[in-house]
Structures are given as structure tokens and as C-alpha cells.
C-alpha positions in Angstrom: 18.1 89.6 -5.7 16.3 91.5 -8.7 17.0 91.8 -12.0 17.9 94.8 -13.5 15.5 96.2 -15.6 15.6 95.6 -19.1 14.8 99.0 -21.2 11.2 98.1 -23.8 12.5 99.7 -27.3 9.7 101.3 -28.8 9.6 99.9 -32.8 9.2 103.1 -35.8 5.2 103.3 -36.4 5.0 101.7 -39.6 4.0 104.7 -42.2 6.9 107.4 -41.7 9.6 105.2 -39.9 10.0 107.7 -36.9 10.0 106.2 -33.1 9.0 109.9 -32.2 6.0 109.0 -33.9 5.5 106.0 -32.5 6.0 107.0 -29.1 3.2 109.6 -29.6 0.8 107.5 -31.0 1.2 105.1 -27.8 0.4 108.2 -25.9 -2.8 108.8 -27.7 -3.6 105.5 -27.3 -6.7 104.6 -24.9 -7.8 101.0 -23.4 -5.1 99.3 -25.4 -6.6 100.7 -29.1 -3.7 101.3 -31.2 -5.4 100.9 -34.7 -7.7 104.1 -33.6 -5.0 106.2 -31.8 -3.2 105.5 -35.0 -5.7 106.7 -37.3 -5.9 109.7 -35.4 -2.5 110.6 -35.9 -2.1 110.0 -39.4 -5.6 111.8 -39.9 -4.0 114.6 -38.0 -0.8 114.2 -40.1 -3.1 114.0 -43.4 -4.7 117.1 -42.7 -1.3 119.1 -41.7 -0.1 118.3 -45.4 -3.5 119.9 -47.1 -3.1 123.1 -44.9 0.7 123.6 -45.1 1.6 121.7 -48.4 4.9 120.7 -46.7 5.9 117.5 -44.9 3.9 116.7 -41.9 6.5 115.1 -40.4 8.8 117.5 -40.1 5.6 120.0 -39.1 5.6 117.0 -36.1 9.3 117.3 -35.1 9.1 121.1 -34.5 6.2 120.9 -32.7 7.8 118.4 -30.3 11.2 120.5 -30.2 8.7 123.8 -29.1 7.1 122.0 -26.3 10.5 120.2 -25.2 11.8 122.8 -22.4 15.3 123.9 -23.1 16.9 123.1 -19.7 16.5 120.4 -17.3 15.1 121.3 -14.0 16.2 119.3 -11.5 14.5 119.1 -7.5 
């Protein structure tokens, strides 16, 4: 008999406390480099502030909520 599967929580990246954030950053991540797929985001992030002058997080979570479709589609 198997186990049931036990659910990996994703831990809030370390600068802005959001597991959104995290969770993109592991998707940037290539061959297991988290330190560079890291960088990139907060580079990213870092250059969102000097453009908009507003919070790059918030930038981030509207950006998500665009791409997010709005119903479910199901087969």
C-alpha cells in the first residue's frame, strides 16, 4: 500500500516575505541555481521600483492576478 503524498510547502523567499515570490523564483530557477534565479528577480524587482517609484511587489502581484485566467476550464 502507498503512502499518501505529503504536500512540499514552499518557505517566503527571504527579502519581501511572499511565497508568490518564492514560488516564482523556483520557476526561474535553472540546473538547481537558486542564488542566480534569485538575483534575477530581485534585479527585475530593483528595476520596477526606479521606473514606477511604487512598490515592486505589489507591481508583482498584479502582474500575476493579469495572467491568472478568471475561470477554470475543465476537460
Amino acid at each position: 500500500m502507498r503512502r499518501a503524498y505529503k504536500k512540499h510547502i514552499v518557505a517566503p523567499d527571504m527579502k519581501y516575505q511572499d511565497v508568490q515570490v518564492a514560488q516564482f523564483i523556483n520557476k526561474v530557477m535553472q540546473q538547481g541555481k537558486k542564488t542566480t534565479a534569485t538575483a534575477i528577480v530581485y534585479g527585475a524587482f530593483d528595476i520596477i521600483k526606479e521606473k514606477t517609484q511604487k512598490e515592486p511587489l505589489e507591481i508583482f502581484k498584479k502582474a500575476i492576478e493579469n495572467a491568472t485566467p478568471l475561470l477554470e476550464v475543465k476537460p
